[in-house]
N, C-alpha and C positions, 0 to 999 in steps of 0.2 A: 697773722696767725703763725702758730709754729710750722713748720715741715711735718712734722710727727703728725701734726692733724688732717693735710691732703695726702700722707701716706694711708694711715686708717680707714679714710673715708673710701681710698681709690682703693687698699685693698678687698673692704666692704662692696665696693662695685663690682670689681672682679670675679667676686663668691657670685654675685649676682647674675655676672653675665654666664659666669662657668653653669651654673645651674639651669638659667634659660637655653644655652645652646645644649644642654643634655634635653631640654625638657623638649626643644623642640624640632631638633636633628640628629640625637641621641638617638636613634633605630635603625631596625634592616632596612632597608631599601623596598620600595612598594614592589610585592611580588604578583599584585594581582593582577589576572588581566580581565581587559577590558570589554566590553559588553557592546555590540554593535550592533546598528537596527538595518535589517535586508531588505525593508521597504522604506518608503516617506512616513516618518510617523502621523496619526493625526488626531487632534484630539480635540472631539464633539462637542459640544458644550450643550451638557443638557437644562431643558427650560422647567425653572423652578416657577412655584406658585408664586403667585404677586405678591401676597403676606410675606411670602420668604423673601422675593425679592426686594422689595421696602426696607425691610428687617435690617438684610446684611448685603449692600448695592456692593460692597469692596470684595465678598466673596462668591467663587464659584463651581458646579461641578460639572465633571469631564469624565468622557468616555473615552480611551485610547485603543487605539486601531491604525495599521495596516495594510496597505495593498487591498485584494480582494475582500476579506475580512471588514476593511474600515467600511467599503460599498454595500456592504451585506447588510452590515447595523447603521444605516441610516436613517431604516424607519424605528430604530429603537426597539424593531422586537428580536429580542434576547432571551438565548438559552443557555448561558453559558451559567456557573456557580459564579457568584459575584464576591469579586474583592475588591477594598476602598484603601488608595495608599492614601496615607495624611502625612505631609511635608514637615520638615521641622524648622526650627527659628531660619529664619529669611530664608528657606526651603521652597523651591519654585516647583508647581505642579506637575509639569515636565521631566522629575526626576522618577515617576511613573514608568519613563520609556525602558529602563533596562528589565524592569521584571513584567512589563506589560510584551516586549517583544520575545525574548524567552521565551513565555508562556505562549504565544500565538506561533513559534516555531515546534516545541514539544506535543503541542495537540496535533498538528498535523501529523506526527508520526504516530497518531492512535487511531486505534480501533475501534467504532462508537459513537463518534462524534461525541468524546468528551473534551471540556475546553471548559476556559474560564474568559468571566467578563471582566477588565480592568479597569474600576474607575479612580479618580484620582479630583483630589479638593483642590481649590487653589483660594490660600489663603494672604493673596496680595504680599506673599513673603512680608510676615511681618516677624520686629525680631521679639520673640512671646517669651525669649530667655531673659531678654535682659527687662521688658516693659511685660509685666504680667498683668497690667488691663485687661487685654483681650484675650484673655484663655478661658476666660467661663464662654464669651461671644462664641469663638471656638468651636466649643464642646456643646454648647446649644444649637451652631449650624451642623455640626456631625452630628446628631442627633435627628435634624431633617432632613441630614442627605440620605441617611441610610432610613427613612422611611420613603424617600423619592424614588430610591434605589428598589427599594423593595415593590412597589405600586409598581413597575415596568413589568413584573413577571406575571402581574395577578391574572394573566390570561393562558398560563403555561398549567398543564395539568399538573404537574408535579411542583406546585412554585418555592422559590426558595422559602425560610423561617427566617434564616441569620446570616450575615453578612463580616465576613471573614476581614479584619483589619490588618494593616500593615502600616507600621507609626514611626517614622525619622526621627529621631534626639526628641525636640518637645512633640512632635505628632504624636510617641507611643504612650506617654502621659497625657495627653487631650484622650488619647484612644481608652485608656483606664480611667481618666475623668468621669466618662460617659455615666456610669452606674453610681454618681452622686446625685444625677439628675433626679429630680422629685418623682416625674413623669416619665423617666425610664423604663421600658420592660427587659430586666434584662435576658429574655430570651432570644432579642434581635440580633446579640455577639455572642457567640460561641468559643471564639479564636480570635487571640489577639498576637503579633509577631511584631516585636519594638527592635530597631535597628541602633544602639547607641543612645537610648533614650536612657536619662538621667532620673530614677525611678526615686532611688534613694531619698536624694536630699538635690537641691538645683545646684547648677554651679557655682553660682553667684547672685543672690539676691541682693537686689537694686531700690524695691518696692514692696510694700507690707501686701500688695496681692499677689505676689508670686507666693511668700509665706504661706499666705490664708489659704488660696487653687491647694496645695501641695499639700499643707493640715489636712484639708476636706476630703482629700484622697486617701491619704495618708489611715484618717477617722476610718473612713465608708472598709478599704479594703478590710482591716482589723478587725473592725465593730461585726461585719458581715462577711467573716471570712466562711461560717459554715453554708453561706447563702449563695456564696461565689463559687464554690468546690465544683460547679460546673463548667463555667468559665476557663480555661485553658489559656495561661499567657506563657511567651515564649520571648522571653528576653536574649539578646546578640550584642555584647560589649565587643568595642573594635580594638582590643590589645593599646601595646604603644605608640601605635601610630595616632592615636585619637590622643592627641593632648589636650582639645575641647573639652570633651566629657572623659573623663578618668574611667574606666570600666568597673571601679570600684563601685562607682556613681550606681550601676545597671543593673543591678542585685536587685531582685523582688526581694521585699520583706513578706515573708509568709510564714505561717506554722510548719513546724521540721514535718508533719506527719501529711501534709498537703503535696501531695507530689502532681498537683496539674500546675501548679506555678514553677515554669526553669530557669535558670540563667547561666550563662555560658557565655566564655568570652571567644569568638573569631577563631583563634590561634587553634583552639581546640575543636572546632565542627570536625567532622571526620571531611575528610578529602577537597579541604581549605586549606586548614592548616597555617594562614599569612595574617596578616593583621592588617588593619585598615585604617585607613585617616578616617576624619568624620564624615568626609565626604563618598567616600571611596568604600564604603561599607553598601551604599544603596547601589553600584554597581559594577562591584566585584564580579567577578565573571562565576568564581569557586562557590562563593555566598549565594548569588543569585541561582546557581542551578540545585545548589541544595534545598533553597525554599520552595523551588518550583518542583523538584521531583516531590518534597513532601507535599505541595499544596494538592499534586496532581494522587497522590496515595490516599488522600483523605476524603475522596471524591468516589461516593459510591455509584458503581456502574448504573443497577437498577435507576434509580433518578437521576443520577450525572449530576448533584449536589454534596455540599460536603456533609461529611457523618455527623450524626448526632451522638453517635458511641463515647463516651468520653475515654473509655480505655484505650481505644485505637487511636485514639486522638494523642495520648498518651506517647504510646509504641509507636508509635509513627513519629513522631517529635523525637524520642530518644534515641530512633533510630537514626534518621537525618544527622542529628545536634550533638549529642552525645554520645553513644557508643554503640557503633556502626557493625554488627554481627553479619554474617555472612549471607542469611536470610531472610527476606522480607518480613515485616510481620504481619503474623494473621496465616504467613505459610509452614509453618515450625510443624511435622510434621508428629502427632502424635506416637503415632504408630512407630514398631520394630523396624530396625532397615534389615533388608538381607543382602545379601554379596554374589556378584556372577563372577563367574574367573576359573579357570582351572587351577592347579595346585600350584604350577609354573609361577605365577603371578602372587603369589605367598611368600614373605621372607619374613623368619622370627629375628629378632634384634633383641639380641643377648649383649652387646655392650652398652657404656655409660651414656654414649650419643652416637648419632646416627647425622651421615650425613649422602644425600641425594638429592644427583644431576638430572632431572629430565632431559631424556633425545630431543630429537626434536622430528620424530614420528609416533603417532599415536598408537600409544601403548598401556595393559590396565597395570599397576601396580599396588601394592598393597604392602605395610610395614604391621607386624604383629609385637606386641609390648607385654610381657607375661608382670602382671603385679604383685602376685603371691612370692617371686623373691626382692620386692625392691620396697614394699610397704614399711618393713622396718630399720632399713638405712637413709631412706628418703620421704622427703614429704612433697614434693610438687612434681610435677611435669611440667616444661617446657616446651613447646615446637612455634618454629615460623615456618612460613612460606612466600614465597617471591608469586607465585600465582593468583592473584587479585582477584581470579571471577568468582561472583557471588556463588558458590555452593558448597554444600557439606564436604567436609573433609577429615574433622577424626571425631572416632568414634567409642562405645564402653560395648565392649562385648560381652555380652548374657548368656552366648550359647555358642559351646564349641564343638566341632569335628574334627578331632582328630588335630591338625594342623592350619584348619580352616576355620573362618568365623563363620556362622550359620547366623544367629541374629545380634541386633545390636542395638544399642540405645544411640539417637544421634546428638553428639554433645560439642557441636559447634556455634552453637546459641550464645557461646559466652567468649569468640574471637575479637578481636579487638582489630582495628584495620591504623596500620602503620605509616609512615609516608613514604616508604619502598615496599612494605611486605607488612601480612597480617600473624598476628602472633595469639596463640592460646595457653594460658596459664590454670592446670590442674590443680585441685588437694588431693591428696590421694586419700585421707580420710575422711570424704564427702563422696568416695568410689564404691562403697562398702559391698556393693550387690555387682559390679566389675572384675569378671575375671584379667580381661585383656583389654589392652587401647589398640585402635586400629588405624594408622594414617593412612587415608586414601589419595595418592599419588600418581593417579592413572591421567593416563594426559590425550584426551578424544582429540584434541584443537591440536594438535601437534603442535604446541607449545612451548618454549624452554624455560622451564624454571627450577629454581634450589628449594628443598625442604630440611631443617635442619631439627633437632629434636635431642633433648638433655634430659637425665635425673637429674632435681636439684635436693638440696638441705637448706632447711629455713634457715639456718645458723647461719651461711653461707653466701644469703641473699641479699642482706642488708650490714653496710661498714657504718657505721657513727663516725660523724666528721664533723667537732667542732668549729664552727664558722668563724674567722678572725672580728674582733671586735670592730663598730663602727668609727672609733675613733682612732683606727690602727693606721688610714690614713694609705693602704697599700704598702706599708714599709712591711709587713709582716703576711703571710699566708700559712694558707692551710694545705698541707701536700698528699696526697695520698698513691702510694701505687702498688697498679692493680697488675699481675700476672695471671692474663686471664685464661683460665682453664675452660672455663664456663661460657654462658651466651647472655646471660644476664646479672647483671651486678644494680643495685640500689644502694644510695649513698644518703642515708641521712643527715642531713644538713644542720645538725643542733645549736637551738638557738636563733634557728633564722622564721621569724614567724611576725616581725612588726614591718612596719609601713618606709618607716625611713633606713633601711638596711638596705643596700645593694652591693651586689660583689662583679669583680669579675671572673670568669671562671675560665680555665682551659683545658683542655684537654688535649694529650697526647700520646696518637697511636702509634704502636711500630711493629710489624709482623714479617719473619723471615719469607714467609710463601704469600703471595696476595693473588693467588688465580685461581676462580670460582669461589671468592668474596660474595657475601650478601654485605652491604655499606653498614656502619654505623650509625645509630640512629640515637640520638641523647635528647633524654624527653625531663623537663624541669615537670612538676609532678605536686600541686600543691592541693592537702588532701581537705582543705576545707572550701575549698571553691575550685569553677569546675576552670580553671584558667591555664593548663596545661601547654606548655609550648613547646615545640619538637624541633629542631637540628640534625642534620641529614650529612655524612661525611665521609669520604671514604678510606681509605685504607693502603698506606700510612695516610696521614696527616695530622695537622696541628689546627685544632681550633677553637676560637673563643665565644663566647655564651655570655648571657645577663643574666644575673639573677636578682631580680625585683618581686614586686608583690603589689598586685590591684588590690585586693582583700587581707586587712593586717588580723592577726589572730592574736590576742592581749592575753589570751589565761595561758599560754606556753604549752598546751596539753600537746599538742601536737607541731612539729615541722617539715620546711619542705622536704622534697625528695628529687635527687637526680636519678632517674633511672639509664641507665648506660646499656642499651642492645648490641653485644661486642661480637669481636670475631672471635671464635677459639684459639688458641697458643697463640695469643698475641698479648704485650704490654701494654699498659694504658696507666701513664700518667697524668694524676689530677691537681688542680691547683689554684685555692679559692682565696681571691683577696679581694679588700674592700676597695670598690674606687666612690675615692670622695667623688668626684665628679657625677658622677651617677645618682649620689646620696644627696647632693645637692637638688640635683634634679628631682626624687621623689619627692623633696621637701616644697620644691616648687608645688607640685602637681598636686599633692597634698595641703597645702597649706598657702599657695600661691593667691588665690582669692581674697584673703584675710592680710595680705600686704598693706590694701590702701590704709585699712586702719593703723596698720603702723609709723606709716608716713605721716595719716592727721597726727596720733599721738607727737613724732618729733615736732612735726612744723606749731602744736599748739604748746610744746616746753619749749622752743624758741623762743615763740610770741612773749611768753611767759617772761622768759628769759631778757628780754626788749623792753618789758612794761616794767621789771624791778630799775633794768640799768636807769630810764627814765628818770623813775621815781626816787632814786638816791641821787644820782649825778646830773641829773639834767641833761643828760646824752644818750643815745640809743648805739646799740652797739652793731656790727652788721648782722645780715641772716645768717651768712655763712657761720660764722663764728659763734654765733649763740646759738646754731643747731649743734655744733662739735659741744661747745659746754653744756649743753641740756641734754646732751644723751646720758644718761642717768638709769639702767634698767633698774635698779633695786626701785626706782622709786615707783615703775608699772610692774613689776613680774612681785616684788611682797605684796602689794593689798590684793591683787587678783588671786595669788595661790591663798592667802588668809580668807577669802570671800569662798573661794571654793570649799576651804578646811570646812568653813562657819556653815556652809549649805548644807554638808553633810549632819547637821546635827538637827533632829526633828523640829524640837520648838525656834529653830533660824530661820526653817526652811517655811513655817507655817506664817510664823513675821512677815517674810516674804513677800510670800501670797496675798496677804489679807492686804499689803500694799498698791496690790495689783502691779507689782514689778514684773518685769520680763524675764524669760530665762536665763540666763548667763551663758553665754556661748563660749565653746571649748575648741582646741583647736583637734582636729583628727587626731594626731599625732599623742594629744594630749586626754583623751578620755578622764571626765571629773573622778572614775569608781580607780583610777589610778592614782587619784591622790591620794589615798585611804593612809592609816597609819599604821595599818598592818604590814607584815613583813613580806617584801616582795621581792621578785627577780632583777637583780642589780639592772638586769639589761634595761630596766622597764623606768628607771629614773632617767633616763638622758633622752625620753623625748620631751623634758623639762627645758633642756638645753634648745631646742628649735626654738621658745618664742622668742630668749635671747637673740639667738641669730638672726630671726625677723626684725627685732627690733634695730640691731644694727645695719640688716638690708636696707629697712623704712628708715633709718635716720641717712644713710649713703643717698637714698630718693631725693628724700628732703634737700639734702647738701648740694649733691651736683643739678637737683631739679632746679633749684633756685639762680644757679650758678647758669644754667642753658635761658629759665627765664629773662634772668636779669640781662645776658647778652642780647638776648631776642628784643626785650624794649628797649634796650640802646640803639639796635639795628633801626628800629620801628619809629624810634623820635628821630634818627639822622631824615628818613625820607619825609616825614611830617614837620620837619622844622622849618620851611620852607613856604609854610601854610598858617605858621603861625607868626606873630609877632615877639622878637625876644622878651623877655620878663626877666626879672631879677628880684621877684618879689616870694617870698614860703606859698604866699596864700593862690597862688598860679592853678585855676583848674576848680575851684571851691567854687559854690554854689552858696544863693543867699537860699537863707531858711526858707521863706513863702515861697521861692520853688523845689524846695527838697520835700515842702511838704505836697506838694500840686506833684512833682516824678512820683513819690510814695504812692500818691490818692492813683494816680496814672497805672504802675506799674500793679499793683493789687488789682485794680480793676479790667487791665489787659491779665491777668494770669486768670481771672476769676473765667473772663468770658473765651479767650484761648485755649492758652497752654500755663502753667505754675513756672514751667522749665523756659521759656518764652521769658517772662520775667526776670529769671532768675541772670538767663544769659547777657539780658540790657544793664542788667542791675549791675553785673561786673566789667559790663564796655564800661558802662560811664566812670566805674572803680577806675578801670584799667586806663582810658584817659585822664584822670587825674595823675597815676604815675607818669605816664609820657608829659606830662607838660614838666612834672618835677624834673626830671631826667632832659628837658631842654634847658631848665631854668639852672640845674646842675653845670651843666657843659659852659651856659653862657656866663657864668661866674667862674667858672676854673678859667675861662680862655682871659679875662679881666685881667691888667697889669697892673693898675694902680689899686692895688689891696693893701689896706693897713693893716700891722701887727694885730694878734688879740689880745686883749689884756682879760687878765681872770683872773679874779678872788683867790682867796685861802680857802675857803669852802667850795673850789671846784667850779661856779657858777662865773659866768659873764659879767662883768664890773658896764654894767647899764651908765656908771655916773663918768669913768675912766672912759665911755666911747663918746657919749655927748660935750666932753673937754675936746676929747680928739675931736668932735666934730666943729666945735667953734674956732680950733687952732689950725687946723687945713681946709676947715670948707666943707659944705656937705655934700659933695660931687665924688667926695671920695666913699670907698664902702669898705665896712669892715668885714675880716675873714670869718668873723663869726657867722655871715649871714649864710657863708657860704658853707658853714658847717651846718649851720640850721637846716639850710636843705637838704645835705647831704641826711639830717637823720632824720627829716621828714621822710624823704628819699627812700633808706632801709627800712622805716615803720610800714610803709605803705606799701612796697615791696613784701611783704611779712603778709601782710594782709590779703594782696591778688594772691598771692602762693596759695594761702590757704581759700581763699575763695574759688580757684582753680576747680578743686575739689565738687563742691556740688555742681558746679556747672559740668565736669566730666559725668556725677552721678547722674545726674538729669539727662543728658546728652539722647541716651534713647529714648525717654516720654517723648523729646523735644523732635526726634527723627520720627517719632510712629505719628508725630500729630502732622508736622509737615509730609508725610505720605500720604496720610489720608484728609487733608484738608479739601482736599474737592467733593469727598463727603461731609461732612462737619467741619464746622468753626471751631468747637468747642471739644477739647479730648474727654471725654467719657471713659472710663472714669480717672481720673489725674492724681497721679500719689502725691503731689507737690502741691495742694490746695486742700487746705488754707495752710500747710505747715509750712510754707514758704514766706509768709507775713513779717514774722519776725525778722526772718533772711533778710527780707526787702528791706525794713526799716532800717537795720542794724548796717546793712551795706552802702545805703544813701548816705544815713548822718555820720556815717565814716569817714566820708569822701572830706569834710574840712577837719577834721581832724587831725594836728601834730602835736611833736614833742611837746612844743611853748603850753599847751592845754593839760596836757597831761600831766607835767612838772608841777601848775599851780596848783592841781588838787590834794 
């Protein structure tokens, strides 16, 4: 082969490897910390009915406890509000301990003896992501834990209704399962809370029941969304640390006007603020005490159960999760505030900003903001402040004395809590009935902190900053600099709003004075999902930022925003450019699953590619080489984009169907309503250019996949040669027909009563031992010294009458090279073939792991996505095995 073509293919790896190493060590550094248990944990195993137990012997439930607490509930009688963690894909019950321990530390410091019960499933870690068998099992045994659950209280006056869920990656989807069930009531879940749970769409479907679970759900929520409005779920995507499940993935699909459905990724809970792997989500230390203060806010004293209120269930969730005001809810206090202080403690602020040092002895202070001259040069207020504790702090004054505020509306319901300091942004015409604002800066705790406080102009607020294009490769950026007068700058990022863009971004401060700084704090800001990620920095400094996107936004209406919290008179240079690297990476992450079909595609225009050479010259060419010359994209990316043109036109789409064809799967990147042939945003054509790029990933797989195989069964006949008898014959390793047809009868009949995937994987030893004998038969003809010339026709072909002369004039002891070329393309056909039969035996791999986990249950996997459509598989791979060139050329 040429050079040009292991240049291509290594540079084709390369993209590939650049991508995976973004995709998967591409991020911060785990900031979380870790959750530790102050006693033995231990966890009870409670005894299900015999039904149950019959039913599902591989699953079971648990009560987890504690030191004194585990002694207490021995006998199972429980008063605490009950929660059920449900595990996710090979998710171990015992991932229970970091929010079961929490929780049994936080009650101790109440008042009431309020407390919660943790229980937790165990679902034999099974992997439910990749083998979707057992998620309806699943969602039927949740179904009788949480009435097992429920039966323990029925002797409590106050007993629980409903039983509050917590669901790991596939747990939170078993946990919204639930209400497909026929016999569901769903008044027994109130509150569902998914950790990284893939809501969307699955990661990677494997099996037509992962499909169908996901439909069902998918139907139920839709169909009965107005029946669900009670229902309260609470999705938690784990940013970029989670390269399992993409946080795009974790998005409820609900109606825009449904506000008890939320989703939110990690990065953005208030006082989290870190991103989590997928593991590291169930016991983050920041995440876990967020859901436990809310679990414990939703927990009404009178019963010590959680509420039925859906509103508070509401406000309580959005206070935790999303946007953390300064006052609990449910304490917002109707009523006028009034103000003690003598006059001393009054100062009006007549200029543009204000800035104040708290002592650090407790003193009342008070800042007075006169609106009647600032309404028509300015439109907002600004202020922060470095002091964290939850209470009121400014205020709209209704009624004045003189130079004192007499009463006031309090208008800190609308703070925002920062990761150094919390910050409030006014209108000033939404003030209309406000004479005065009032910052209250009085500091009881003798405390030190800074309060800083601006007019701003909407004009002022927001810079347009076109984004460098994705194919700009980092050679070019986008600059911007800011002399900042101000404390708040917003940089619209135009154009930045799809999937496969990433930038990098820097930023750089420089201020002559830097003592009694509040730090900067640069908040990425993306206004159509709540995925907001914050950067904390101080002052000078230089530092660097991602700009990515979980959630891509396709009609352009709107894009991100970097919001910048700066110092006053200081400089801030900005500066956005694309790193391919990065871009690779979303492409992955995005579109990474739908690889392997790229790979079948190459390796079956290889095949292709092998069964023409055959058929014209009587020789096979190698794999390597007929993957390089069947990479061919126009001949996959035209009919695919033509199919999708053709979909869009009614009476195609209706053909279609009536053939009972399947959907047409699209890639993320690529949305079919983007094909459209109306006029669109230039940006919005070049996620045409990703399948390209897939395609030459999948054909680099292909290349060097075959290239690590083919060494491996070299490796593998040198130790097995030893074992066998030399051969020098093509047909080395073939089977006679009466037992290809007795493995066939065998191998159907072991899938039927087994495993499919069981079958499938003998079906390719016995393949794969056919090449290892080729591949000794190989070796022991090249080491051969007495090899005569070939002679070959004019048409290409082996002169059959030219080698039986040669054979009577020297003897038939000698061999001709021909034979040894015979093998050699027996050799590469067959090779071609394990490649590609590789494939479903990777696909099958988990059927074939869930059945050998639970074969001490069952013989037989229930239900097996590989039976009967593995029949063919089976045929087609036995009568493979005598199959070469010399058969193939005569037909």
């Amino acid at each position: 082969m040429r050079p040009t073509v292991y240049v291509l293919h290594t540079c084709a790896l390369a993209l590939l490897l650049t991508g995976l190493r973004e995709l998967l060590f591409g991020f911060e550094e785990n900031r979380c910390s870790m959750t530790y248990m102050f006693e033995q944990p231990e966890y009870r195993r409670i005894q299900l009915p015999r039904r149950m137990a019959r039913q599902y012997p591989a699953y079971g439930l648990y009560l987890y406890g504690e030191g004194l607490y585990a002694q207490e509930t021995r006998g199972l009688k429980l008063t605490g509000a009950p929660v059920l963690f449900l595990p996710g894909n090979a998710g171990s019950y015992k991932q229970a301990r970091s929010l079961g321990s929490v929780a049994l530390r936080k009650a101790e410091n109440l008042d009431g003896g309020v407390h919660m019960n943790i229980f937790t499933i165990d679902f034999n870690e099974e992997l439910v992501a990749l083998y979707g068998g057992s998620l309806l099992r699943q969602t039927h045994f949740l179904h009788e834990s949480i009435r097992v659950i429920l039966r323990l209280y029925k002797n409590r006056p106050d007993p629980p209704s409903s039983v509050v869920l917590v669901g790991h990656s596939m747990g939170g989807v078993v946990a919204r399962a639930l209400f497909t069930l026929p016999r569901f009531n769903p008044r027994l879940v109130s509150l569902i809370l998914t950790q990284a749970s893939p809501h969307h769409a699955p990661v990677i479907s494997l099996d037509p029941y992962i499909l169908e679970f996901y439909s069902s759900v998918r139907q139920r929520w839709a169909a009965g969304a107005e029946d669900l409005r009670n229902v309260t779920v609470m999705s938690v995507g784990g940013g970029y640390r989670d390269y399992q499940v993409r946080s795009g993935l974790t998005a409820l699909s609900c109606p825009s006007d449904d506000h008890n459905k939320l989703s939110v990724v990690v990065t953005a809970v208030p006082r989290t603020w870190v991103s989590t792997d997928h593991l590291s989500i169930v016991w983050c230390k920041e995440l876990v005490l967020a859901t436990v203060r809310a679990f414990f806010d939703l927990i009404e004293p009178e019963t010590q159960q959680f509420t039925e209120d859906v509103e508070k269930r509401i406000s309580v969730l959005n206070y935790h999760f999303i946007h953390h005001p300064v006052q609990l809810p449910g304490n917002q206090p109707n009523t006028l505030v009034s103000f003690t202080g003598t006059a001393e403690a009054w100062s009006e602020v007549n200029t543009l900003r204000v800035f104040y040092s708290a002592p650090k002895e407790a003193t009342v202070k008070y800042f007075l903001f006169a609106l009647s001259s600032r309404r028509k040069a300015y439109t907002h207020f600004y202020c922060r402040s470095s002091n964290m504790e939850m209470s009121s702090w400014l205020f709209g004054c209704t009624q004045m004395n003189g130079l004192l505020c007499v009463q006031a509306a309090d208008l800190s319901g609308r703070t925002e809590l920062l990761p150094a300091y919390k910050v409030l942004t006014l209108k000033l015409d939404e003030l209309s009935t406000i004479s005065h604002l009032v910052i209250d800066a009085s500091n009881p705790s003798a405390r030190q902190f800074i309060v800083e406080c601006e007019w701003q102009r909407e004009k002022s607020l927001t810079i347009p900053v076109p984004v460098p294009h994705v194919l700009s490769f980092g050679w070019t950026s986008s600059d911007v600099t800011i002399n900042s007068s101000g404390l708040l700058h917003t940089l619209q990022l135009q154009h930045f709003h799809q999937a496969y863009q990433a930038f990098r971004i820097t930023v750089m401060s420089h201020c002559k004075a830097t003592k009694d700084r509040l730090p900067n704090i640069y908040r990425m800001k993306v206004p159509w999902f709540r995925e907001d990620s914050f950067v904390t920095a101080g002052i000078p400094s230089v530092t660097e930022m991602s700009g990515m996107l979980h959630m891509p936004r396709h009609d352009n209406t709107s894009s991100a925003l970097l919001q910048l919290h700066t110092a006053p008179n200081c400089q801030y240079k900005v500066s956005v450019r694309t790193s391919f690297p990065k871009v690779l990476g979303q492409i992955l992450r995005f579109c990474g699953p739908v690889l392997p079909v790229y790979v079948a595609v190459a390796l079956l225009l290889a095949l292709r590619r092998q069964l023409c050479s055959v058929l014209l010259t009587g020789r096979t060419v190698g794999m390597r080489e007929a993957v390089a010359k069947a990479l061919q994209p126009h001949k996959l990316e035209l009919p695919v984009l033509l199919l999708h043109l053709l979909l869009r036109q009614s009476w195609f789409q209706e053909g279609w169907s009536t053939l009972g064809l399947p959907a047409v799967d699209a890639l993320p990147l690529t949305p079919i309503e983007d094909l459209s042939q109306h006029a669109v945003v230039p940006e919005q054509d070049w996620p045409r250019l990703v399948s390209l790029l897939l395609c030459m990933l999948g054909a680099a797989v292909a290349f060097w996949g075959t290239t690590v195989l083919s060494l491996s069964l070299r490796m593998m006949s040198f130790i097995l040669a030893p074992l066998h008898r030399p051969s020098i014959s093509r047909h080395c390793g073939t089977l006679q027909l009466s037992l290809q047809i007795l493995l066939i009868l065998s191998l159907i009949l072991l899938g039927g009563v087994t495993c499919g995937a069981l079958s499938i994987t003998a079906s390719f030893l016995l393949h794969l031992y056919r090449v290892l004998r080729l591949q000794m038969t190989e070796r022991s003809l090249s080491h051969m010294l007495n090899l005569a010339p070939q002679k070959t026709s004019e048409n290409g072909f082996s002169s059959s009458v030219g080698q039986s002369k040669l054979k009577e004039r020297i003897g038939s002891s000698l061999l001709s090279e021909s034979v040894l070329q015979d093998v050699r393309d027996d050799l590469q056909l067959h090779l071609s073939l394990s490649t590609l039969l590789t494939l479903p035996v990777m696909l099958s791999a988990p059927s074939l792991f869930y059945w050998s986990r639970n074969l001490r249950y069952s013989v037989h996997l229930d239900p097996d996505p590989w039976w009967p459509h593995m029949v063919p598989l089976l045929i087609a791979s036995v009568l493979l095995i005598n199959c070469n060139t010399l058969m193939l050329s005569l037909r």
